[in-house]
C-alpha positions as CSV (number, residue, x, y, z in Angstrom):
1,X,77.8,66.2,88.4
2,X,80.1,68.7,86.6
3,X,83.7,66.8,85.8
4,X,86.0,70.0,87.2
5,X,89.1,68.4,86.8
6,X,90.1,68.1,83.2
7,X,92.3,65.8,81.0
8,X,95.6,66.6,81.6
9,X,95.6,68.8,84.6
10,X,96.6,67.8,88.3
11,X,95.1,68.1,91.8
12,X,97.0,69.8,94.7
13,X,96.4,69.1,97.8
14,X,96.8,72.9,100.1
15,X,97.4,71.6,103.0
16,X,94.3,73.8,104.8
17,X,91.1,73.0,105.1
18,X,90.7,70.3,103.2
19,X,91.2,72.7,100.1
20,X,92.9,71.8,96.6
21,X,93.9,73.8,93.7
22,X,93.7,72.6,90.0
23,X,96.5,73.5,87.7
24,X,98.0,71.7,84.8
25,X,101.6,71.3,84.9
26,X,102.7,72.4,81.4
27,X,101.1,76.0,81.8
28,X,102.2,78.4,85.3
29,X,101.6,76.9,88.4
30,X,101.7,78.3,91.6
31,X,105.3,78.8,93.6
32,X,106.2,79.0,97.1
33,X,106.4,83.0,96.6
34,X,102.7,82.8,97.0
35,X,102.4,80.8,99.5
36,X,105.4,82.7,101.6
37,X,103.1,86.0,100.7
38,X,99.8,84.6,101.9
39,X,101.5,84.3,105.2
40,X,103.0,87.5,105.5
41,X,99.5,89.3,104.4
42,X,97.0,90.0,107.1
43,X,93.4,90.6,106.2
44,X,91.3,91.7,109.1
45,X,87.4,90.5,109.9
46,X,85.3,92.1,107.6
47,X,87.5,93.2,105.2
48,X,87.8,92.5,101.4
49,X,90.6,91.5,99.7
50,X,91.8,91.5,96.1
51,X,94.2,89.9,94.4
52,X,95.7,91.2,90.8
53,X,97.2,89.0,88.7
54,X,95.6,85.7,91.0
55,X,96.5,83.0,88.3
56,X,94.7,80.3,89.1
57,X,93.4,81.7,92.3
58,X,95.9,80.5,94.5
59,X,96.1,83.6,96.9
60,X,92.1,83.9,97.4
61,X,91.6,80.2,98.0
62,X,95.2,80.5,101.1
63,X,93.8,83.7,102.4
64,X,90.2,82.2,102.6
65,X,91.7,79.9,104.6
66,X,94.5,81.4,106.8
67,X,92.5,85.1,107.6
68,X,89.1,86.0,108.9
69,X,88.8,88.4,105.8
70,X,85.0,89.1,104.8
71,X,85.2,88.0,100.8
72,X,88.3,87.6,98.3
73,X,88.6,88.3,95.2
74,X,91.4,87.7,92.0
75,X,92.2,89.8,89.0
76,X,93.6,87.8,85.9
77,X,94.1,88.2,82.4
78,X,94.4,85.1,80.8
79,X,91.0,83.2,80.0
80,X,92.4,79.8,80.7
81,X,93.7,80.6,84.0
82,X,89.9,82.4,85.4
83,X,88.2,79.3,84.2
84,X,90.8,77.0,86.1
85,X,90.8,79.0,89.4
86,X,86.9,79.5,89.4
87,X,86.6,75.4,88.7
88,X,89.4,75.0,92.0
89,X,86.6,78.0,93.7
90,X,83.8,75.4,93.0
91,X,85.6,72.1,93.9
92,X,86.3,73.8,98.0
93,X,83.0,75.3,98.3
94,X,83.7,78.8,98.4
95,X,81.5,80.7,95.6
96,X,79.9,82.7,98.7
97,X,83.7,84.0,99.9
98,X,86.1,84.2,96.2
99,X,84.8,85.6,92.6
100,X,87.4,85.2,90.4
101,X,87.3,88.2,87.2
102,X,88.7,88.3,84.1
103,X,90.2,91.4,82.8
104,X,93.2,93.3,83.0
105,X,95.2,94.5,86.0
106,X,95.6,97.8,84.0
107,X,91.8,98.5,84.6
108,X,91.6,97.3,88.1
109,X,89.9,100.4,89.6
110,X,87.4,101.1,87.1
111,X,86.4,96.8,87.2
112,X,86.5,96.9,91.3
113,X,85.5,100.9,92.1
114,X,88.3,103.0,93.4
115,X,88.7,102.6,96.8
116,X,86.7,99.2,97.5
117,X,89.6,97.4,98.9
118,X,90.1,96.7,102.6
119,X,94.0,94.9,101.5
120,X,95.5,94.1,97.8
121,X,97.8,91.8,97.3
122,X,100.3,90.8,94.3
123,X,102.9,88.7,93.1
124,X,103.6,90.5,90.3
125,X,106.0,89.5,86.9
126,X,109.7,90.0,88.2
127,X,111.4,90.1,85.4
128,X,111.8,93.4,82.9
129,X,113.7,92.1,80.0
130,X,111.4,90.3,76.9
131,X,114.8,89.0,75.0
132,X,114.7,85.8,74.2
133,X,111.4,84.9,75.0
134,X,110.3,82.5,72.2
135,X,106.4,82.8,72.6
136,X,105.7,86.0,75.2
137,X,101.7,85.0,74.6
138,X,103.1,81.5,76.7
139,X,101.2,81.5,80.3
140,X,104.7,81.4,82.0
141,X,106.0,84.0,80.1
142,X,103.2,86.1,80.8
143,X,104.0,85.4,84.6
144,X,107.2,85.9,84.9
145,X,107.8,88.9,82.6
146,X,106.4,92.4,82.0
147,X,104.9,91.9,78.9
148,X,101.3,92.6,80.1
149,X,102.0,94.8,83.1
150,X,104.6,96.9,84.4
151,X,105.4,96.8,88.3
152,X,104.0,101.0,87.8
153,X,100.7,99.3,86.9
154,X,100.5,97.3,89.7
155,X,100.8,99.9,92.3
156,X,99.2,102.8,90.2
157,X,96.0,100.3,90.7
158,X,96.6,99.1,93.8
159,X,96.6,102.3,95.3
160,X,93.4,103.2,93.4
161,X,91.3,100.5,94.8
162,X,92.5,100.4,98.4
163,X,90.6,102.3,100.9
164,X,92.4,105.4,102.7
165,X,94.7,103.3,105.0
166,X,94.1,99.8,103.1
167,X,97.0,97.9,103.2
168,X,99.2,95.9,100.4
169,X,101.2,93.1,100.2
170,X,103.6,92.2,97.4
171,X,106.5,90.0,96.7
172,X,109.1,90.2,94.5
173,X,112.8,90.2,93.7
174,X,115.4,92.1,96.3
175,X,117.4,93.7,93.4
176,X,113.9,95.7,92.3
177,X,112.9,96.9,95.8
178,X,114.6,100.2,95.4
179,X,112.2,100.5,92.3
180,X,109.0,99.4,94.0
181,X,109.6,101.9,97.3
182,X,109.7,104.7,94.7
183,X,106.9,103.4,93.0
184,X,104.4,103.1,96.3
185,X,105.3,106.6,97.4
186,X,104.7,108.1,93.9
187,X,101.4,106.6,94.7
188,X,100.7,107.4,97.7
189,X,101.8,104.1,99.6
190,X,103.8,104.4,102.6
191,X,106.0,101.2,102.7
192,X,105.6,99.7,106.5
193,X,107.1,96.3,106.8
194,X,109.2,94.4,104.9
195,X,111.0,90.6,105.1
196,X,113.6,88.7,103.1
197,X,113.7,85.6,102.4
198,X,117.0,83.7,102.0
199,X,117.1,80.1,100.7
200,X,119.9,79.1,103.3
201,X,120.9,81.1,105.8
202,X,124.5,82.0,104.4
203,X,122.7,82.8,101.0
204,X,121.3,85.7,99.4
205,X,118.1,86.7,99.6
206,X,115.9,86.1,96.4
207,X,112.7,86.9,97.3
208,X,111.1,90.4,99.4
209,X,107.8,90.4,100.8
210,X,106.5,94.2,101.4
211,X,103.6,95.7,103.0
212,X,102.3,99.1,102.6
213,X,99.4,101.2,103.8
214,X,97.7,103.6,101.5
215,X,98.3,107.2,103.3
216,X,100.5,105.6,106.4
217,X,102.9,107.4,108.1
218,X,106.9,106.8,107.2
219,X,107.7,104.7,109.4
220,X,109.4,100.7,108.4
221,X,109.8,97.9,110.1
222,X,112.6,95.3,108.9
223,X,111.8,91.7,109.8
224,X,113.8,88.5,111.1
225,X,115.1,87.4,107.9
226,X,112.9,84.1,106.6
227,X,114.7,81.0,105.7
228,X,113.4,78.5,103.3
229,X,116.0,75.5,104.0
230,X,118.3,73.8,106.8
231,X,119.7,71.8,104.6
232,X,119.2,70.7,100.6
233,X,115.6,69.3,100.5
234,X,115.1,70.1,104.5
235,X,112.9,73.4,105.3
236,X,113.0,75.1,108.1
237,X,110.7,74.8,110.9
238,X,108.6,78.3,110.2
239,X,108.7,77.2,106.6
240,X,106.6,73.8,107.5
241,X,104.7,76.2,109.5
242,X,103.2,78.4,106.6
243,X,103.1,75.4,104.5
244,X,101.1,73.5,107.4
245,X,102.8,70.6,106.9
246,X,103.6,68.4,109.5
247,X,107.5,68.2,110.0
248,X,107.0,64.1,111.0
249,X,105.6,63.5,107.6
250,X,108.1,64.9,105.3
């Protein structure tokens, strides 16, 4: 039987489904701004969904789970991380629902066919400024900066392989969403619903999830905010919710 966790890598458990995710702790693993996002995205019976920049597959495995979506799919650069997400793939079973690809976000539509894509989905690299980085080929730099990808790239493909009136779902960073409304409607996304997220409620927000539809109508709808904690350590009940944790055992 093939050995699909390796030596120095960890098992987590998702919560859903009996699923788990393999990731090694001294590369990028997966944060709760993917989770938040695979509870904000909505992917309909039938449809297919692709994720760019997937990681290690964390988005296609919760979406698998938490939609009735038709078959996922994830996007992702980095060699090491395909191989880990399509190992996590294997280990839940799903090699007739999730193909994870190699290759570059860049090239999106001409890997996937221009519009293919029922939804898209992202958590794209918040962070503009390389300074200081002291390896940019490191996996977390690569996550969390722009060195590969712009946020232009992103949508510029995102709109390219989304049906007329697929939809898209991003998070990112409050301070940026000026930038990424400008971005979708360059593109031809209509932004349709967005929703902060504060870590306590007399915070400010650090995190924005967005949807868009490819051709919509302008139209937005601002959401209840989201709030991650009551108190330090303590989520809140909605937060336990998307996590599907019960509250009792934590």
């Amino acid at each position: 039987m093939e050995n699909l966790l390796h030596d120095d890598e960890r098992l987590d458990d998702l919560q859903i489904n009996g699923y788990k995710i393999i990731q090694h702790p001294d590369k990028f693993c997966f944060g709760m701004d993917a989770v938040l996002l695979s509870g904000f995205a909505k992917v309909k019976d039938g449809e297919k969904a692709l994720d760019l920049g997937t990681g290690t597959g964390i988005l296609p495995i919760l979406l698998e789970a938490k939609t009735e979506g038709e078959h996922f799919s994830g996007l992702e650069i980095q060699t090491e991380s395909v191989e880990m997400a399509n190992r996590s793939v294997r280990l839940n079973h799903l090699e007739e629902k999730i193909d994870i690809i190699e290759g570059d976000i860049k090239n999106a539509s001409e890997i996937f066919g221009k519009a293919s894509m029922d939804v898209v989905t992202s958590n794209p690299p918040y962070m503009t400024n390389h300074n200081g980085l002291k390896n940019p080929n490191d996996a977390k730099a690569i996550a969390r900066h722009e060195l590969l990808c712009s946020l232009e790239d992103v949508v510029r493909e995102t709109a390219a392989v989304l049906k007329p009136r697929g939809r898209c779902y991003f998070v990112h960073r409050p301070s940026r969403l000026v930038e990424i409304f400008e971005q979708m409607r360059k593109y031809k996304i209509e932004p349709k619903r967005i929703r902060l997220v504060y870590p306590y409620v007399n915070k400010e927000p650090n995190m924005v999830l967005v949807e868009g539809v490819r051709g919509g109508g302008a139209q937005l709808t601002v959401e209840s905010p989201l709030i991650v904690y009551d108190a330090p350590g303590k989520y809140t009940d909605e937060i336990y919710e998307i996590y599907n944790l019960d509250k009792e055992d934590n």
